[in-house]
C-alpha positions as a Markdown table, in Angstrom:
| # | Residue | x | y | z |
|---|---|---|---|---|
| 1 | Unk | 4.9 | -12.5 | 59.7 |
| 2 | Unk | 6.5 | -12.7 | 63.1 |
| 3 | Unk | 10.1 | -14.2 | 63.0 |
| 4 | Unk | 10.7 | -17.5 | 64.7 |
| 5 | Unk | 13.7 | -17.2 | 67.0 |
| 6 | Unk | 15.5 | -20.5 | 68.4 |
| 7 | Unk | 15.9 | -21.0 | 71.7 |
| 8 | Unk | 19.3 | -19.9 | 72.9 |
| 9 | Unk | 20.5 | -23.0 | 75.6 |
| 10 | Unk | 23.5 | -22.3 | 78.2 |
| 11 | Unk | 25.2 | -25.6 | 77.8 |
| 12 | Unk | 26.7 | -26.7 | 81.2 |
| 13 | Unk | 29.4 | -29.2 | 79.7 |
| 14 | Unk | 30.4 | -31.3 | 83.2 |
| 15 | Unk | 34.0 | -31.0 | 84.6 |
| 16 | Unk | 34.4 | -35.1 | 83.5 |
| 17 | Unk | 32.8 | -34.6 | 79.8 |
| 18 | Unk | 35.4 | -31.7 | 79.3 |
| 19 | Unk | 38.2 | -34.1 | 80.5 |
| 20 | Unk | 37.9 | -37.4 | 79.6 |
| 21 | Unk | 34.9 | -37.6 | 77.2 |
| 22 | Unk | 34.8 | -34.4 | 75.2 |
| 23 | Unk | 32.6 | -36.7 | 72.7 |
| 24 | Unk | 30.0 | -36.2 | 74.2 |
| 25 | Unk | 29.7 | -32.5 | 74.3 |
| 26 | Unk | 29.8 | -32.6 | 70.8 |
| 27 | Unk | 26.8 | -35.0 | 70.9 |
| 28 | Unk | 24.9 | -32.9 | 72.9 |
| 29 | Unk | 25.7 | -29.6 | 70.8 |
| 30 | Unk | 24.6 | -31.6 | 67.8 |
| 31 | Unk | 21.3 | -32.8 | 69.3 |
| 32 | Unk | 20.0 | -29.6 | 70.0 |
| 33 | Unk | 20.8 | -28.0 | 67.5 |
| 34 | Unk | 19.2 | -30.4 | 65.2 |
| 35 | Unk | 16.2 | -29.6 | 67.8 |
| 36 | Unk | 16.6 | -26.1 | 66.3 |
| 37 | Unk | 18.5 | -24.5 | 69.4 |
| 38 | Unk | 21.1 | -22.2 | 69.7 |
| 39 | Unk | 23.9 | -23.3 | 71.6 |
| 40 | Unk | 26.3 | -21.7 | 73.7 |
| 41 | Unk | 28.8 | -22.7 | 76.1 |
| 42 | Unk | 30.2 | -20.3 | 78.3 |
| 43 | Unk | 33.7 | -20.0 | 78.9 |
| 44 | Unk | 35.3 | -21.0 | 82.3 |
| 45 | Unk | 33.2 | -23.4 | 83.9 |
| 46 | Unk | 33.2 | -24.2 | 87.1 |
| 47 | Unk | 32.7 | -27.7 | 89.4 |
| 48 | Unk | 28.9 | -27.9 | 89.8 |
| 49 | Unk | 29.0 | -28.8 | 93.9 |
| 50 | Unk | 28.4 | -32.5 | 93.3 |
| 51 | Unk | 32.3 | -33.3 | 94.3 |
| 52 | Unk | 31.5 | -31.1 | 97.6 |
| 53 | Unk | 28.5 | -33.0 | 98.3 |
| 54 | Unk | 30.2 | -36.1 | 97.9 |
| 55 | Unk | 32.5 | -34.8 | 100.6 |
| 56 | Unk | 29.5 | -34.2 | 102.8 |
| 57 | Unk | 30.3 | -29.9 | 102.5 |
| 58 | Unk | 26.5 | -29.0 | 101.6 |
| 59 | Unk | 27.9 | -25.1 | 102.5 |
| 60 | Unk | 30.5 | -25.4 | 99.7 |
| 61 | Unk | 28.1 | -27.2 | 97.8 |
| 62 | Unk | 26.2 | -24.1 | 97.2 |
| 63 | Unk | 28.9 | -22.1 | 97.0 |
| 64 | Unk | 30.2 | -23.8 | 94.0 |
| 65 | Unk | 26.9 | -24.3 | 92.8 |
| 66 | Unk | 26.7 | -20.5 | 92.9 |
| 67 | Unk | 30.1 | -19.8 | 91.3 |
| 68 | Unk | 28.9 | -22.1 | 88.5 |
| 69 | Unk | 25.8 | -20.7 | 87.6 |
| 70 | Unk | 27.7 | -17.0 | 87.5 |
| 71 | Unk | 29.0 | -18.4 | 84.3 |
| 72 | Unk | 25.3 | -18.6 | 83.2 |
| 73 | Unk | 24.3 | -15.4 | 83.6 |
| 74 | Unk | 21.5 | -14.1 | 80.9 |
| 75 | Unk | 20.5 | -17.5 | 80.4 |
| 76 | Unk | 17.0 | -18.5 | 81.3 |
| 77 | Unk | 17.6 | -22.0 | 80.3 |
| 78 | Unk | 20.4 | -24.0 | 81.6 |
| 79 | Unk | 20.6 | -27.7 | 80.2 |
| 80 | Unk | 23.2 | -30.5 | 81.8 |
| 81 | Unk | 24.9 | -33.7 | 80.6 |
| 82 | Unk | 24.5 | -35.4 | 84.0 |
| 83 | Unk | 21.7 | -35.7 | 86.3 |
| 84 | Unk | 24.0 | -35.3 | 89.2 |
| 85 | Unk | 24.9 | -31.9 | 87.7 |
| 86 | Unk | 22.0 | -30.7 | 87.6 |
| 87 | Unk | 20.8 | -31.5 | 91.2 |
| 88 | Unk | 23.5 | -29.7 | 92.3 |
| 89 | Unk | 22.8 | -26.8 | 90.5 |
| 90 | Unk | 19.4 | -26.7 | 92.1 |
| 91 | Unk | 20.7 | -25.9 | 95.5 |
| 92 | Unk | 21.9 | -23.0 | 94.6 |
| 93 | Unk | 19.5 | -19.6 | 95.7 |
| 94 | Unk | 20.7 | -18.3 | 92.0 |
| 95 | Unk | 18.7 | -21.6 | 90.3 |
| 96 | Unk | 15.4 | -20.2 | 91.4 |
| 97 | Unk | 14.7 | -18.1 | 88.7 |
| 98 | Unk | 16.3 | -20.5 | 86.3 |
| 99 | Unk | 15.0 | -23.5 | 83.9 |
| 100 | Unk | 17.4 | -26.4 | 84.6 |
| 101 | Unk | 17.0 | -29.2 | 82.9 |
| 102 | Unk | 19.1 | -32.6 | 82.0 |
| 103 | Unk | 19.5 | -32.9 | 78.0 |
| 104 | Unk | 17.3 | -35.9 | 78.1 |
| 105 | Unk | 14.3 | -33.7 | 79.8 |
| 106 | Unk | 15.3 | -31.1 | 77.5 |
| 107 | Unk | 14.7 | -33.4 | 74.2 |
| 108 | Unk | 11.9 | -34.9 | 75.7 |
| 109 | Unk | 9.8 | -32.1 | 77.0 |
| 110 | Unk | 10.7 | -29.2 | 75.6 |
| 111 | Unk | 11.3 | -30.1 | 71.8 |
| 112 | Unk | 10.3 | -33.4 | 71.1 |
| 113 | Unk | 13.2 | -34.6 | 70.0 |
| 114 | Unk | 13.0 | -36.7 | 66.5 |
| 115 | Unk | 14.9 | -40.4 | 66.2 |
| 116 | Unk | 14.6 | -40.5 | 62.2 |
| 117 | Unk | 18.0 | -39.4 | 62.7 |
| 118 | Unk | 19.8 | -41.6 | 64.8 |
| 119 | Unk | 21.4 | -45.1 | 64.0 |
| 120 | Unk | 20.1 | -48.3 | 65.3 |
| 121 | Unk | 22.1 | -49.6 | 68.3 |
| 122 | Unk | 20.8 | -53.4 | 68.9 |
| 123 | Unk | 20.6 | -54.7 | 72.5 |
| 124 | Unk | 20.9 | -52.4 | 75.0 |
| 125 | Unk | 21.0 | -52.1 | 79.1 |
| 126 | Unk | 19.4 | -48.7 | 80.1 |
| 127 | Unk | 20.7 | -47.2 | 83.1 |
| 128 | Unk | 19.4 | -44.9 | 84.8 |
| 129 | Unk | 21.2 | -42.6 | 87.4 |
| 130 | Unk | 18.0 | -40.5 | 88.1 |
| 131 | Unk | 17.1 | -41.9 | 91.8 |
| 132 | Unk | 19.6 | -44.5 | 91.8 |
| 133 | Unk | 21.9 | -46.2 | 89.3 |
| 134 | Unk | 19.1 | -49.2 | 88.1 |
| 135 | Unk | 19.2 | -51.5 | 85.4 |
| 136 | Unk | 15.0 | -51.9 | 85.6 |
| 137 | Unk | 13.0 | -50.2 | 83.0 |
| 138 | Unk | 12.4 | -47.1 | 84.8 |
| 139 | Unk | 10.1 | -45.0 | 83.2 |
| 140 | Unk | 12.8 | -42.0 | 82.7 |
| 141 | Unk | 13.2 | -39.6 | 79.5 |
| 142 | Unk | 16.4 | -40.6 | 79.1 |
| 143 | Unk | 14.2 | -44.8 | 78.6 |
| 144 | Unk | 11.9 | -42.8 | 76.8 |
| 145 | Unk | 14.0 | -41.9 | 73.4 |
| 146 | Unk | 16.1 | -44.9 | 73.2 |
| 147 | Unk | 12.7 | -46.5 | 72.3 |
| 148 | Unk | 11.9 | -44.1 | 70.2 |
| 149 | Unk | 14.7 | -45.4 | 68.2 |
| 150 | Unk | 14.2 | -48.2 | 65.4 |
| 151 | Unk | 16.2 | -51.3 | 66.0 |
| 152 | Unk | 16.7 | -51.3 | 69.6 |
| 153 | Unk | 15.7 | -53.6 | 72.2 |
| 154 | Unk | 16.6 | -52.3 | 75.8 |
| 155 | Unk | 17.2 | -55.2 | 78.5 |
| 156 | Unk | 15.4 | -54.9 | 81.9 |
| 157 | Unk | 16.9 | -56.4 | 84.7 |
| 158 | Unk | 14.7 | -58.1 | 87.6 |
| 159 | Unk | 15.1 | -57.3 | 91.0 |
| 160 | Unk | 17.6 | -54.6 | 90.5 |
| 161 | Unk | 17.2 | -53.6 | 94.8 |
| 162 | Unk | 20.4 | -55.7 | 95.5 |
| 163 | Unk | 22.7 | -54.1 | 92.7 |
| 164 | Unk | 23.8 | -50.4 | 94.6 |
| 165 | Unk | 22.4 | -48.7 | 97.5 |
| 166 | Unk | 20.4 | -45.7 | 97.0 |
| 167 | Unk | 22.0 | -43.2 | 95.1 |
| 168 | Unk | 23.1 | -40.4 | 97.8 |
| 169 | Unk | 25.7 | -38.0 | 98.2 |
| 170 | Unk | 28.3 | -40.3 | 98.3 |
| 171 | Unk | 29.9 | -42.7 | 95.6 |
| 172 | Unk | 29.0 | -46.1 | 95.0 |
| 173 | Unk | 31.5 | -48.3 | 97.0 |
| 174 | Unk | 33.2 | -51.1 | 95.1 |
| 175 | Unk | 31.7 | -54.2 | 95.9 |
| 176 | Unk | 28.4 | -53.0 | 94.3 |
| 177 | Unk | 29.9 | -51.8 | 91.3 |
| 178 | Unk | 31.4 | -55.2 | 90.9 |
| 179 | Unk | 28.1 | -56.5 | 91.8 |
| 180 | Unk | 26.1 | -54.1 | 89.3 |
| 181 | Unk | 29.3 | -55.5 | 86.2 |
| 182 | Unk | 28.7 | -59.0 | 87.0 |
| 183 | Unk | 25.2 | -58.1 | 85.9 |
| 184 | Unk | 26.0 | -56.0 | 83.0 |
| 185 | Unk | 28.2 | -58.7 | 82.1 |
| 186 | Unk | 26.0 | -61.6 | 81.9 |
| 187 | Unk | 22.8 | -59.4 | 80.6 |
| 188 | Unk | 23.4 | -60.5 | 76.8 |
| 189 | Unk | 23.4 | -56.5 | 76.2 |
| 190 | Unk | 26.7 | -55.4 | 73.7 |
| 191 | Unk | 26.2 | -51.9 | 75.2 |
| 192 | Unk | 25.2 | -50.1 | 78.4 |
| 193 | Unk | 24.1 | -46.9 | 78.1 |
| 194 | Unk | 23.8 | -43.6 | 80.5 |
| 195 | Unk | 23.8 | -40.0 | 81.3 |
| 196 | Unk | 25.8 | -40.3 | 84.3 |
| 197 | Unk | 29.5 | -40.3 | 82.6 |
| 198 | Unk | 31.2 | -40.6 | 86.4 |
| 199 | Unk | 29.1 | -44.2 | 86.5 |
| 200 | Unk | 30.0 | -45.4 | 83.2 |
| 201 | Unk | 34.0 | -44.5 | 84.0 |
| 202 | Unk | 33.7 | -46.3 | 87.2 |
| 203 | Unk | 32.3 | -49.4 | 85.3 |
| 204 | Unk | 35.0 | -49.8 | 82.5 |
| 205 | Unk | 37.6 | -51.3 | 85.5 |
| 206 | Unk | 35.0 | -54.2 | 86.9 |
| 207 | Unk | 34.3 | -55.4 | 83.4 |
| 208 | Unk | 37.6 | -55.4 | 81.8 |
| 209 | Unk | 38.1 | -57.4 | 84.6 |
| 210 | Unk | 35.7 | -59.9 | 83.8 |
| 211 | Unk | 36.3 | -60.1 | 80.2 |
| 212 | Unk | 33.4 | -58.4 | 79.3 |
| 213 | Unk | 33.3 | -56.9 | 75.5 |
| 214 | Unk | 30.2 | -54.5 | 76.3 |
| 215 | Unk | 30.8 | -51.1 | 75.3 |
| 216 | Unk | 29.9 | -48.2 | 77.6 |
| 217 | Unk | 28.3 | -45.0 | 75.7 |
| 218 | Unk | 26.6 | -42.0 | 77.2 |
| 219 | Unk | 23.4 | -41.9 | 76.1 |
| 220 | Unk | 24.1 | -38.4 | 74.2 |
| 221 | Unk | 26.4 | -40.2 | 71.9 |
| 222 | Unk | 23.8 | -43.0 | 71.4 |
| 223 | Unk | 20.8 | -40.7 | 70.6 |
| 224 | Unk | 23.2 | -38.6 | 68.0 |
| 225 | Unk | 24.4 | -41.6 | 66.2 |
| 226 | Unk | 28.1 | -41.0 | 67.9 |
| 227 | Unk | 29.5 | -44.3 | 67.5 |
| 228 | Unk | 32.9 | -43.6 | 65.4 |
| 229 | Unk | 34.8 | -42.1 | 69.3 |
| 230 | Unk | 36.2 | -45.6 | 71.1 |
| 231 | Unk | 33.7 | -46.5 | 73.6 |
| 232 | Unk | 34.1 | -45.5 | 77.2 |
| 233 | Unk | 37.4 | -47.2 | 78.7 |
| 234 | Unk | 38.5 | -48.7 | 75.5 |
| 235 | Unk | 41.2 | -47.7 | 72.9 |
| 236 | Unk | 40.4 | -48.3 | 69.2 |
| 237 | Unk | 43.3 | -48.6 | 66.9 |
């Protein structure tokens, strides 16, 4: 009989994750491995290019793109916490021969990823930070296996167009965050969730400033059944 290897994943952990939210690396390594990967994160990470982009640098871009990817070396398969990340990645000429995938395309397409597992999470706004950050029920993995999970209902805002402007290379400027928290705020949802950490961060302010109670929660956390960490911008006693 011919011995079943796991998949050995490169994990690329984010520069924010490792920082402020180290929670949810440990999500993500325990959601593949449950998915029967083996996991490795290579040491000394580097910025994947986004922060360059974002400085309108496309030349650096790459270059730390490149310099990133070095760190990945021997690994066909590259998975990312963030979206943004992994666009990023892509520019770079040493991404062609590579399979890069976010870990909600990665549970969704490559393994199938089972919900018996995870813990119910009640009403929850979905967003999604894969064209641009939208509270409608975009038809993304990451939408995908939260309704896979028992007990959830996912709130779908109308007429999201007015909330940010398209997501580009730079960041979202303040008024629409505000704009996109007021929403948030009066959705009825106790928790918004994400992959794109960077969003979530830049959301605690606005609704602490409204008085909102939601919780913010990557959407690693939420599919691993994370929920004893404080949530995103809040400190539990």
């Amino acid at each position: 009989m011919t011995a079943v290897h796991a998949p050995t994943i490169g994990l690329f952990t984010t520069c924010l994750a490792e920082t402020f939210r180290p929670a949810v690396i440990q999500a993500a390594m325990d959601l593949l491995e449950e998915a029967g990967c083996d996991v490795r994160m290579p040491r000394n990470q580097t910025c994947c290019g986004f922060t360059a982009l974002q400085a309108d640098e496309p030349d650096a871009a790459i270059t730390m793109a490149s310099e990133a990817l070095a760190c990945f070396d021997g690994f066909d398969t590259i998975v990312t916490l963030s979206p943004t990340c992994s666009g990023a990645l892509k520019a770079s000429p040493k991404a062609t021969h590579r399979k890069i995938l976010t870990l909600t395309d990665f549970l969704w397409d490559e393994c199938r990823w089972n919900a018996a597992k995870a813990q119910s999470a009640g009403t929850l706004a979905y967003l999604s930070a894969q064209s641009k950050p939208s509270l409608f029920g975009s038809d993304t993995t990451g939408r995908r296996l939260l309704d896979k999970m028992s007990g959830v209902h996912i709130v779908d805002f109308p007429d999201p167009t007015d909330i940010m402007e398209p997501h580009s290379k730079r960041a979202a400027p303040s008024n629409h965050l505000t704009g996109l928290a007021n929403r948030i705020h009066k959705s009825g949802a106790g928790l918004v969730v994400s992959e794109d950490l960077g969003l979530l961060l830049s959301l605690a302010k606005p609704l602490k400033n409204l008085g909102s109670g939601v919780e913010l929660r990557h959407i690693a956390e939420v599919l691993a059944g994370r929920f004893s960490t404080a949530p995103i911008g809040a400190i539990r006693s």
